[in-house]
BADOMAR-33658 format. One line per field, with one value per residue: residue number from 1; residue in three letters; x, y, z of N, C-alpha, C in turn. Coordinates in steps of 0.02 Angstrom, whole numbers. Layout:
N
tormi = c(NUM	...)
kollo = c(ALA	...)
n_X = c(X	...)
n_Y = c(Y	...)
n_Z = c(Z	...)
ca_X = c(X	...)
ca_Y = c(Y	...)
ca_Z = c(Z	...)
c_X = c(X	...)
c_Y = c(Y	...)
c_Z = c(Z	...)
end
This chain:
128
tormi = c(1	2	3	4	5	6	7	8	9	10	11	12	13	14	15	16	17	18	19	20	21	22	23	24	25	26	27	28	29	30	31	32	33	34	35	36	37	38	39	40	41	42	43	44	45	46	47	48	49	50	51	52	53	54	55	56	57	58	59	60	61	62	63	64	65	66	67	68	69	70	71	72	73	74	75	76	77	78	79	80	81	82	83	84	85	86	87	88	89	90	91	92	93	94	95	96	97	98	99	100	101	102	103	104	105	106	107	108	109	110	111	112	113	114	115	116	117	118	119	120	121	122	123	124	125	126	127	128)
kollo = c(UNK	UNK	UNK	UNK	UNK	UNK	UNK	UNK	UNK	UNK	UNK	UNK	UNK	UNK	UNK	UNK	UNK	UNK	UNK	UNK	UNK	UNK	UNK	UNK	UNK	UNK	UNK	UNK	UNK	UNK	UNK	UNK	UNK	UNK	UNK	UNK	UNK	UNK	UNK	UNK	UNK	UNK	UNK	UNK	UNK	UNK	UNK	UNK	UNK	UNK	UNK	UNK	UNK	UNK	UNK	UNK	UNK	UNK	UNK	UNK	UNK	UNK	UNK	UNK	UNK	UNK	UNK	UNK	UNK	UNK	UNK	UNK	UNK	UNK	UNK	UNK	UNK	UNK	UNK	UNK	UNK	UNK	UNK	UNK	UNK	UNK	UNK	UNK	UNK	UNK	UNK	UNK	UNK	UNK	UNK	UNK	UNK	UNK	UNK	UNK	UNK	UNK	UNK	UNK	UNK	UNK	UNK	UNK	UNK	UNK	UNK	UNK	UNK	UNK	UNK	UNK	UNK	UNK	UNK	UNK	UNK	UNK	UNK	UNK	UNK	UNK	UNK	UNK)
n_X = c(-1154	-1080	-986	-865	-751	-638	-659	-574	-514	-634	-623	-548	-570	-712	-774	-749	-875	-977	-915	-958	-1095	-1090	-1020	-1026	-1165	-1197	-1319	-1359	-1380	-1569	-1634	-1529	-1468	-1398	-1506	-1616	-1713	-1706	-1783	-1743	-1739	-1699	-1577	-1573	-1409	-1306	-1182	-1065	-1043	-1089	-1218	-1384	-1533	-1642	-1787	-1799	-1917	-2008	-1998	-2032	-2091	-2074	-2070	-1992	-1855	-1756	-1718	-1863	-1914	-2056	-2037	-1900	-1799	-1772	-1831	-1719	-1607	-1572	-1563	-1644	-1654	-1655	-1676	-1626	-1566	-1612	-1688	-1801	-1892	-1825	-1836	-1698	-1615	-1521	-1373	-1398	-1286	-1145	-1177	-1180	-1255	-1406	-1516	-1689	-1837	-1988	-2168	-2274	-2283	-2348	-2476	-2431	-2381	-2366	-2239	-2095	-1960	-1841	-1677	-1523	-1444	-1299	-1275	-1302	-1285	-1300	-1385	-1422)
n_Y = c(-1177	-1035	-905	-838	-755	-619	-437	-376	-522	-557	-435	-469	-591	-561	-493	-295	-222	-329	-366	-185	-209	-321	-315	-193	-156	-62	-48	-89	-5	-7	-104	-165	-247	-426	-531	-473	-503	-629	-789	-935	-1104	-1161	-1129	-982	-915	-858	-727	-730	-829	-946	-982	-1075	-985	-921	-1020	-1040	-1051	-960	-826	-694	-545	-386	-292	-178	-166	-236	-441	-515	-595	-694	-771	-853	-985	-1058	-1034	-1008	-957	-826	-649	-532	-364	-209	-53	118	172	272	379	317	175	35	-140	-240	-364	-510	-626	-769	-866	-773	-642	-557	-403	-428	-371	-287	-298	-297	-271	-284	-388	-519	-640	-810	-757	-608	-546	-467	-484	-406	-408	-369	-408	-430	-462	-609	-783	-914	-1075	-1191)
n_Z = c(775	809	699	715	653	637	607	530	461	388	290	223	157	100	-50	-64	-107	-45	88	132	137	206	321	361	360	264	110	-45	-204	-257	-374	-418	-385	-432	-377	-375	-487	-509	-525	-517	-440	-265	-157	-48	28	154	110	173	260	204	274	256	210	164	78	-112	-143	-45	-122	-187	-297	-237	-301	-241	-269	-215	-169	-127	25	76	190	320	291	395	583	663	583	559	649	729	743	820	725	713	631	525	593	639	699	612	566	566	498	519	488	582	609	575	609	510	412	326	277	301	400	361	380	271	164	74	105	176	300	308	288	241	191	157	67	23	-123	-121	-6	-31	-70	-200	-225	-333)
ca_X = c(-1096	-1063	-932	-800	-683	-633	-674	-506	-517	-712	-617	-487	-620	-764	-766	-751	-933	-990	-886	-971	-1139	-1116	-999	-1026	-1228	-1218	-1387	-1335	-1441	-1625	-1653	-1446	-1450	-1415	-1552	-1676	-1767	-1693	-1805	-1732	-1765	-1640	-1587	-1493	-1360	-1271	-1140	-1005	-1025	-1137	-1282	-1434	-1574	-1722	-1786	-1835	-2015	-2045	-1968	-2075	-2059	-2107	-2060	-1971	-1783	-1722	-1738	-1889	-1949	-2122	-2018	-1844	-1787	-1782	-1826	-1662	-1561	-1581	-1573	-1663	-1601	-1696	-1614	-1630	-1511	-1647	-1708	-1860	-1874	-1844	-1812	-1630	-1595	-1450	-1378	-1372	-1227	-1095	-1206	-1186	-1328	-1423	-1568	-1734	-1888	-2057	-2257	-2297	-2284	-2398	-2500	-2476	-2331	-2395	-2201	-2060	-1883	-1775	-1622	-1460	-1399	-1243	-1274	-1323	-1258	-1367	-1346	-1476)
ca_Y = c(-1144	-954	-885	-782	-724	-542	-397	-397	-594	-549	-391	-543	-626	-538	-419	-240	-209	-373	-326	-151	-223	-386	-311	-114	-121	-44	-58	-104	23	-43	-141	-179	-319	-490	-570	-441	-523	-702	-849	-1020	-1143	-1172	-1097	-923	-921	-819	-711	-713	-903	-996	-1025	-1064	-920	-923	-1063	-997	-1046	-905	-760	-650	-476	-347	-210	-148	-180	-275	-476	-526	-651	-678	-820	-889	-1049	-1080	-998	-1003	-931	-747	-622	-469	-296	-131	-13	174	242	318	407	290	97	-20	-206	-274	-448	-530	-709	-787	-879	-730	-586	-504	-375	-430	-298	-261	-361	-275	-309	-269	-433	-561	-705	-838	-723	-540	-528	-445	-496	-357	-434	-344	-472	-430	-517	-693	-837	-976	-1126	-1238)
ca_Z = c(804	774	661	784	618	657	551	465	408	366	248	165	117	61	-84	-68	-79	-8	148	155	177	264	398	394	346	182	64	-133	-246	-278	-438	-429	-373	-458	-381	-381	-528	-492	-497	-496	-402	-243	-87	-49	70	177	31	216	301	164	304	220	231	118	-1	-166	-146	-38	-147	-222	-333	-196	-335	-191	-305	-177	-176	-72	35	156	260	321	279	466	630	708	524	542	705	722	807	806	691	709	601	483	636	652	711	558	597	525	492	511	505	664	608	568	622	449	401	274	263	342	386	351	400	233	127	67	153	240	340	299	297	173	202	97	71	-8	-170	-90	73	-24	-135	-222	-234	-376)
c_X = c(-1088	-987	-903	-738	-683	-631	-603	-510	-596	-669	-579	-526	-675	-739	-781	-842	-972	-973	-935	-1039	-1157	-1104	-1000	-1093	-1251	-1298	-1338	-1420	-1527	-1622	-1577	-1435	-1454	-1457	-1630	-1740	-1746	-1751	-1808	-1725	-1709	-1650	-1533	-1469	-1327	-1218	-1091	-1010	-1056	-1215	-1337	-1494	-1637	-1727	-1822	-1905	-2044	-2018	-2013	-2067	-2139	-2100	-2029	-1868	-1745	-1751	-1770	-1905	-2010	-2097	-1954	-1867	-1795	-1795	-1768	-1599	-1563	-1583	-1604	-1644	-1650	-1646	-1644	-1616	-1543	-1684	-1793	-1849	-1878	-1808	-1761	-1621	-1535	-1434	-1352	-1323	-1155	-1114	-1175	-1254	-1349	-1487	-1614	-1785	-1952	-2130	-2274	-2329	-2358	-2401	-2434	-2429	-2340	-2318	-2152	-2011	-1839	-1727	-1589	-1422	-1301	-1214	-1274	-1278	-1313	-1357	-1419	-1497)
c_Y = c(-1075	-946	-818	-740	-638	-493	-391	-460	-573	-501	-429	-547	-637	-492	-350	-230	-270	-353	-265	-162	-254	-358	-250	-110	-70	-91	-44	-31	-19	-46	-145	-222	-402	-536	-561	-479	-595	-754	-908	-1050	-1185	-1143	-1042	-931	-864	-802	-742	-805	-967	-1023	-1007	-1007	-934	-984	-1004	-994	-1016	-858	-733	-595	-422	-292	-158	-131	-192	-355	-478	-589	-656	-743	-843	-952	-1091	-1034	-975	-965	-871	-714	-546	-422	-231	-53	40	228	289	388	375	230	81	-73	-234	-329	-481	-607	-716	-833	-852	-657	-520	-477	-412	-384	-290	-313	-304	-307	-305	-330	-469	-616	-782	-780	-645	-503	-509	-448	-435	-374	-392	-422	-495	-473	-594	-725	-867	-1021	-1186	-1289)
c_Z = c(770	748	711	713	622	591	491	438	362	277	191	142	87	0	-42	-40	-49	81	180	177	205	329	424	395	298	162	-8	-162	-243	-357	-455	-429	-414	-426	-345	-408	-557	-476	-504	-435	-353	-195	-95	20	95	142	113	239	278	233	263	271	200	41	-52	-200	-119	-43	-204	-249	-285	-241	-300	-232	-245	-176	-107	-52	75	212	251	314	353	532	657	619	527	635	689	775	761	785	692	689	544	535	650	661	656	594	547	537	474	510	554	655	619	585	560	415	330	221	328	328	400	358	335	172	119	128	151	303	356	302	239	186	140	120	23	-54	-146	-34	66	-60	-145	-242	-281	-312)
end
């Protein structure tokens, strides 16, 4: 079931900067993030509606200073939308639960996926 709470309840209840990049598309600095250079063993979560997103067996250090991954936790956990606001296509990823950004998805990554999830620490939680 999708999350319908309107950008004002979303602003209650996120932080400040949480808020600016779940529900405006803010990017956190690179190498800012608390779980840049995170690796225990667990699942991260959506920071806005707790849906799970990525286990932590496929997060890897892309050196990119953003936390990475080469696969969702599930097909159906994430939506993609063609973002142009750099003035070139990049692919943005969002949760298909609350449609809050969470970053960009890149060809670049390692095997078996050849894929690079950049996620904003901002966007997640974690749960052991």
């Amino acid at each position: 079931m999708k999350d319908h709470r309107s950008e004002e309840e979303w602003k209650k209840e996120l932080p400040k900067e949480a808020f600016e990049v779940c529900r405006l598309g803010g990017t956190e600095p690179p190498f800012s993030g608390k779980y840049d250079k995170h690796y225990e063993k667990g699942t991260y979560l959506c920071r806005a509606c707790r849906n799970p997103l990525f286990s932590s067996k496929t997060k890897y250090d892309s050196k990119s200073g953003w936390p990475s991954f080469f696969q969702p936790i599930s097909e159906t956990s994430l939506d993609f939308v063609v973002d142009e606001s750099l003035g070139h296509a990049r692919v943005e990823v969002k949760c298909h639960h609350c449609q809050s950004h969470l970053g960009h998805v890149f060809d670049d990554g390692p095997a078996p996926t050849k894929k690079r999830f950049c996620i904003n620490s901002l966007a997640l939680d974690f749960v052991k």
